[in-house]
N, C-alpha and C positions, 0 to 999 in steps of 0.2 A: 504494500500500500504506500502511496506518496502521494503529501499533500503539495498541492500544484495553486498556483493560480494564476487567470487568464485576464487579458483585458482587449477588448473589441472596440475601439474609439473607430467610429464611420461620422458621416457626414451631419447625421440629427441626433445620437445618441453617442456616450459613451458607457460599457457596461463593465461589471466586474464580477468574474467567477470565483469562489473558492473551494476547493475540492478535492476528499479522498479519491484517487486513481487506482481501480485494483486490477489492473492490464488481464489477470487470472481469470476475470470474471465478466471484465468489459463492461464493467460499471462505475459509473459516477458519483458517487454522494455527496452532494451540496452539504458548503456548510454555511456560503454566504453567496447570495446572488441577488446583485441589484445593477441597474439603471439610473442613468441622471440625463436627462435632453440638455445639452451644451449648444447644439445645431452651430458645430462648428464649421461647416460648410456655407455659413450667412453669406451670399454674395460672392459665395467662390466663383461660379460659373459665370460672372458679371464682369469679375474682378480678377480674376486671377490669382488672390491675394487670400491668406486667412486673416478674418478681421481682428484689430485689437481685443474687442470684445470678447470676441469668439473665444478668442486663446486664453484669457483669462479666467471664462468660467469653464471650459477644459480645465487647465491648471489647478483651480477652485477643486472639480471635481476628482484629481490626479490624489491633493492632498488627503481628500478624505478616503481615496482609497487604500493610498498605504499606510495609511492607520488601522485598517480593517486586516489588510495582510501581516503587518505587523502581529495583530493581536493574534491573530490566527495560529501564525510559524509557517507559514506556507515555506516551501525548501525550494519553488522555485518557480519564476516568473517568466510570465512572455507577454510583450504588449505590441498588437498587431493594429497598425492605422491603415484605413482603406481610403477611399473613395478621394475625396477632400482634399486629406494628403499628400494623394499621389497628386493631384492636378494644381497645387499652390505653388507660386513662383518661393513664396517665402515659408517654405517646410524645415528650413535648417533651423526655423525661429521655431517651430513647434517642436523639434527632435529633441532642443537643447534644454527647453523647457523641459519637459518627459524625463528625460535623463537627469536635471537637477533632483528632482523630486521623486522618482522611484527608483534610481541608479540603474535601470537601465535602458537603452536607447530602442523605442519603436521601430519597429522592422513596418518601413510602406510596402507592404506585400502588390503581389503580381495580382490581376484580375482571377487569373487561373487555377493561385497559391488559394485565395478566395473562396474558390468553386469547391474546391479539395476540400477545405477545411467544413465549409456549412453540408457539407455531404455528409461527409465522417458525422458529424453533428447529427444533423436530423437522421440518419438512418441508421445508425446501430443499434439503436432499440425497438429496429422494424424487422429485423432480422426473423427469416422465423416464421412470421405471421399472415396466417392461411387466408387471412382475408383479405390480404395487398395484393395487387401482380406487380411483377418486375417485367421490365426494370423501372425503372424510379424517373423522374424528374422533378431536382427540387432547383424550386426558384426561390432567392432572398432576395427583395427585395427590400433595399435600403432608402435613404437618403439621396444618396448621389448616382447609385447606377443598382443594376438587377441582373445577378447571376443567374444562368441555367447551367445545370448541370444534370446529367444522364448518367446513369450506372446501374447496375447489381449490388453487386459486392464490393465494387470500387467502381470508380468513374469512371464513363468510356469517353465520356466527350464534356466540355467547357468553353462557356463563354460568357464574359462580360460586356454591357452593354452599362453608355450611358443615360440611363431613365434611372429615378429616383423619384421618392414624391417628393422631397426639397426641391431638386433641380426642376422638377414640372411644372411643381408652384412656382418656384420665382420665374422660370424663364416663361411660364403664360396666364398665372393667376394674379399674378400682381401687377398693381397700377399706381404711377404715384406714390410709392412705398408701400402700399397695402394693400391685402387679397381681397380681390373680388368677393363680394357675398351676394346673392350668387353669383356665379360667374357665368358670362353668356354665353351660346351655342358655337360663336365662332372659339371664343376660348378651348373648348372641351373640344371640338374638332380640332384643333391644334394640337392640343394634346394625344389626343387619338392619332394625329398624322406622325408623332415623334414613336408614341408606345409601338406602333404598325411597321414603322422601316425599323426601329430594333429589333423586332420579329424576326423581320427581315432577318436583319444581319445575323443573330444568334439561332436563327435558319441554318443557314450557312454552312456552321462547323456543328452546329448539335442537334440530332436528329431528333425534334419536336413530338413529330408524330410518333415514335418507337414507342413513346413511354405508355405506360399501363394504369400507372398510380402516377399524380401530381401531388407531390410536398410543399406547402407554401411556410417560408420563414417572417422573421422580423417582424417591426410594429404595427406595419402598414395590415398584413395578412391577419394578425392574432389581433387587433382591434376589431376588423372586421366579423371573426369570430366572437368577438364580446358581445359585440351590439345584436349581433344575430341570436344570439342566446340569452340576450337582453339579461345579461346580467346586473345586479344590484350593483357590483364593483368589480375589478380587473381581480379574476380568479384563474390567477397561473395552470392551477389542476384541473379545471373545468376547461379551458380551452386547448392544453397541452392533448394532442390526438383526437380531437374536434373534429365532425367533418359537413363542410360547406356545401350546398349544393351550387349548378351557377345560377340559377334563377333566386336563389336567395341571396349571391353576393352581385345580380345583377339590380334585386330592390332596391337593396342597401346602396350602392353604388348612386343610384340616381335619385335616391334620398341626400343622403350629402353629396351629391352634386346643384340640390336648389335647396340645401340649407344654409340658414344664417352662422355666421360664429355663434352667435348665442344659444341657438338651436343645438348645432355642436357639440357647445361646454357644458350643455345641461346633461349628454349622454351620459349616465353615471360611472361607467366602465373606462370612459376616457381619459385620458394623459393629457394635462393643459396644454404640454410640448406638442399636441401633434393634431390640434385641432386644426390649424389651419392649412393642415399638408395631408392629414386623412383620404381629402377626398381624392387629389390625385392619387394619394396609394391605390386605394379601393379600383379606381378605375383602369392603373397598371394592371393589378392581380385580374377583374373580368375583362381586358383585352388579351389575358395570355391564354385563360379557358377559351374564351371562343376561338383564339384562334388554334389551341390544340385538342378541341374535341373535348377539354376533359369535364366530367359532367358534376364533378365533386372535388372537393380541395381538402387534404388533409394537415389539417394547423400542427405545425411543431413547437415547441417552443424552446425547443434544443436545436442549436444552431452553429453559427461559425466561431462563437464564444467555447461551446461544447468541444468542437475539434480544434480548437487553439489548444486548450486543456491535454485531452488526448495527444496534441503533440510533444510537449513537455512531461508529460508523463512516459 
């Protein structure tokens, strides 16, 4: 057994896992796992740049991590930045930061390294089970861009793309500084015309169709699983292995697409950080059902955080 710990800093969240590893048995037990929305990708795709702010309440959130691993004894750390990080001109200012404060320096992984990891993630605890078909495609979709990945047993194929719901929202929900409520039909055609050529692309190298079972990751997909099950509050157990239909994530989807923020913030199950990027998630995740047939979406809530872990272990 080895206590490990992960950290998954993407473009709207940063997370932190704590975790016995028993390689013997292929399991995980949490001893500490949380989230904080930093949405340190504000304006990256505008800017190029991570913004001051951004970086400090990252930082902010960095502190109270390693107090948490501290307390813990974790024996060993990995801290993986995606999306954001790869694409800011000023990433040596975020690395060094990181590196002051958890000693040690963020690996900006590859889209690829990515795919691998939220695989490992969501599917070793599907292993097995008579009621999935393989092979797999699990989509994370994040912040800043949205993995597919195909496998079995390991992945056959990967590909990164950049759609995110941050990226969606700022680059067509916003006006003037702030998100449309609603946002008009040309907007969400726009958006539609970006979700549709990443299809495209992650077409391409990963064979869409092959898959049997769809895995859906991240905030975007496990809210949508909230709301659908109209939970009281955000209940990790209850949505972890969830499963969506598309006609239910296609309601939900065109609900917060003509709802207000305040409409939104009332959903009880929701994270203040992601009311106003929900709706584009929601509308990624039913643009990839239809366009891959799949007729149900299975919510994980083990993900690229989980095979960070796994790799340190």
């Amino acid at each position: 057994m080895t206590r490990v710990a992960a950290i998954d800093c993407g473009t709207n969240s940063i997370r932190l896992l704590v975790a016995d590893a028993d390689p013997a048995t292929g399991e995980l037990t949490d001893l500490d796992r949380r989230m904080t929305i930093v949405r340190l990708g504000q304006g990256v795709d505008r800017t190029g740049r991570l913004a001051p702010e951004a970086l400090e309440r990252t930082f902010a959130a960095c502190r109270e991590y390693a107090a948490v691993i501290k307390e813990h004894g974790a024996e060993r750390l990995r801290f993986v930045a995606t999306s954001a990080s790869r694409d800011a001109e000023n990433r040596d200012e975020f690395v060094q930061g990181v590196l002051d404060i958890l000693g040690v320096e963020p690996e900006v992984i590859s889209g690829d390294q990515e795919a691998e990891f939220s695989f490992t993630g969501a599917t070793k605890e599907l292993t097995g089970r008579a009621d999935l078909d393989r092979p797999y495609l699990v989509v994370d979709i994040g912040g800043g861009s949205t993995e597919f990945v195909v496998g079995d047993d390991h992945v056959r194929a990967a590909r990164s793309v950049d759609v995110g719901c941050v990226r969606m929202t700022e680059r067509h929900l916003v006006r003037d500084g702030v998100v449309t409520d609603p946002p008009s039909e040309e907007q969400i055609a726009a958006i539609r015309a970006d979700v549709e050529a990443a299809l495209d692309e992650a077409g391409r190298s990963v064979p869409l169709d092959e898959a049997r079972t769809l895995v859906g990751l991240a905030g975007s997909v496990t809210t949508v699983s909230a709301i659908a099950q109209e939970l009281p509050e955000y209940d990790s157990a209850a949505i972890h292995h969830s499963r969506i239909s598309r006609d239910r994530v296609r309601g939900i989807t065109d609900w917060l697409l003509r709802s207000t923020h305040a409409e939104r913030a009332a959903v009880p199950s929701m994270h203040p950080g992601r009311v106003d990027v929900i709706a584009a998630g929601a509308l990624v995740l039913l643009a990839i059902m239809e366009r891959t047939g799949a007729e149900e979406v299975v919510v994980s809530e083990h993900d690229i955080l989980d095979g960070i872990a796994w790799s340190v272990a």
